[in-house]
Residue, then its C-alpha position, 0 to 999 in steps of 0.5 A: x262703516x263710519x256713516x252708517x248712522x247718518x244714512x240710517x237717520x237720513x233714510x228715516x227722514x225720507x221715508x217719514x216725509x214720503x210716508x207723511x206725503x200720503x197723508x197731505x191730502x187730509x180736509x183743511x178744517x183738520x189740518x187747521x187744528x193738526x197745525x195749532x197742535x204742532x206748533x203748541x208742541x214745538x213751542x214746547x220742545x224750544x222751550x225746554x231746549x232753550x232752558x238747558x243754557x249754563x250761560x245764557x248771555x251767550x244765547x242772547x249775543x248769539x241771537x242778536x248778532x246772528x239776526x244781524x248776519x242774517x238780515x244783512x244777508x237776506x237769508x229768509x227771503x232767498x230761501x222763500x224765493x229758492x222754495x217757491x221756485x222749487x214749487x213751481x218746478x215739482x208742481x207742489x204749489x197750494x200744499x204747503x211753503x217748501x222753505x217753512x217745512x225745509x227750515x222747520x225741520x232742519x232746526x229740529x232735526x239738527x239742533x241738538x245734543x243727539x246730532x253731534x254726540x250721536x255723530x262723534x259716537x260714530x266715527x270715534x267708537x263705530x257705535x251707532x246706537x244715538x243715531x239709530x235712536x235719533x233715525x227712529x224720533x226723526x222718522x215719526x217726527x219728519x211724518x207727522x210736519x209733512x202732513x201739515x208743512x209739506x214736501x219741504x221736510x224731506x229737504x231737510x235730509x240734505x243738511x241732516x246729512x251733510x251736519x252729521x256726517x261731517x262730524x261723524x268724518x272728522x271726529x277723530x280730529x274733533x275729539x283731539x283737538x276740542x277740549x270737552x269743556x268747548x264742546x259741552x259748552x258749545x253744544x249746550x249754548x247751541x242747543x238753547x239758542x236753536x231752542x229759541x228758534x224753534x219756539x219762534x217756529x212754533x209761534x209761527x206755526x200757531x199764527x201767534x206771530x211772523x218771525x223771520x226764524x231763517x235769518x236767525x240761522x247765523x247764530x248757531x256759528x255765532x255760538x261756536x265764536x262766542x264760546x272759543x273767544x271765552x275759553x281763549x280769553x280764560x286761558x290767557 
């Protein structure tokens, strides 16, 4: 079964933020610090992501341009407007912004070599085993930013899913027609530029700073311009 993978990683994202709801109710003194601790170890984990670019121009034009998209668009305020009325409506108010842990986790979930090699892996080869991996990691981590985000993690499954199990769909064309200098290239300069992001959440997690992490979204089609234009212009 072609999305077995993707289901098992979905499941364990729910299963972890429900796991993780029971843990909500924890005094906010220890939730202050649990939150300062995430978000030290977000800023890590961007970090490191953001190092791995080869050519780094991209991930800057990617940011600046994709930022630009985004303001334009308003992304961060419609999403905080749809997570606020979600809210209301599943009565969650006063436990956590359900449109910081919906976009702090799908950064983190989707952002990443293990997403799109695991996904190809798939539907090319029918092996799972990325997957199941990622599934395990995605579990613990969807657990441990519920207790301190929210109900909005588990809304990341959407995104996860719909991400990986496209690709793990349609990877057989993917492989055929992408050669695999675009797609390492893609996946690295994604992986740095989302990197970026996700150290900006973690900024944010910590109260260091205030960033509007949503409207930099656009950069991660950015990338993927970016990076064919430049195959397109080397092989004229």
């Amino acid at each position: 079964m072609v999305l077995l993978g993707t289901l098992v990683n979905g499941g364990s994202i729910i299963v972890g933020s429900l796991l993780g709801k029971l843990l909500n109710r924890i005094p906010e003194k220890v939730k202050g610090t649990v939150m300062h601790a995430i978000g030290l170890a977000v800023i890590v984990l961007g970090l490191q992501m953001g190092l791995k670019s080869e050519q780094y121009l991209i991930v800057i034009l990617s940011l600046v341009f994709g930022a630009m998209i985004g303001e334009f668009l308003s992304l961060e305020n419609h999403l905080n407007a749809f997570g606020i009325w979600l809210e209301k409506k599943i009565g969650t108010n006063g436990q956590g912004s359900i449109a910081e842990g919906f976009i702090t986790a799908t950064l983190v979930f989707v952002i990443g070599a293990m997403a799109v090699l695991g996904a190809l892996d798939s539907g090319i080869r029918g092996d799972h085993t990325v997957l199941y991996t990622k599934a395990v990691i995605d579990g613990f981590t969807a657990l441990i930013l519920t207790s301190t985000l929210g109900i909005g993690v588990l809304f990341s499954v959407v995104p996860v899913v719909i991400y990986e199990g496209t690709i793990a769909l349609f990877a057989t064309q993917i492989n055929h027609v992408i050669p695999n200098s675009i797609m390492h290239s893609f996946i690295t300069e994604m992986t740095a530029t989302g990197g970026i992001m996700i150290f900006a959440i973690g900024l944010n997690i910590t109260g260091l700073a205030k960033i509007r992490v949503a409207n930099f979204l656009p950069g991660i089609i950015v990338v993927a311009v970016i990076v064919a234009i430049i195959h397109v212009y080397h092989g004229l």
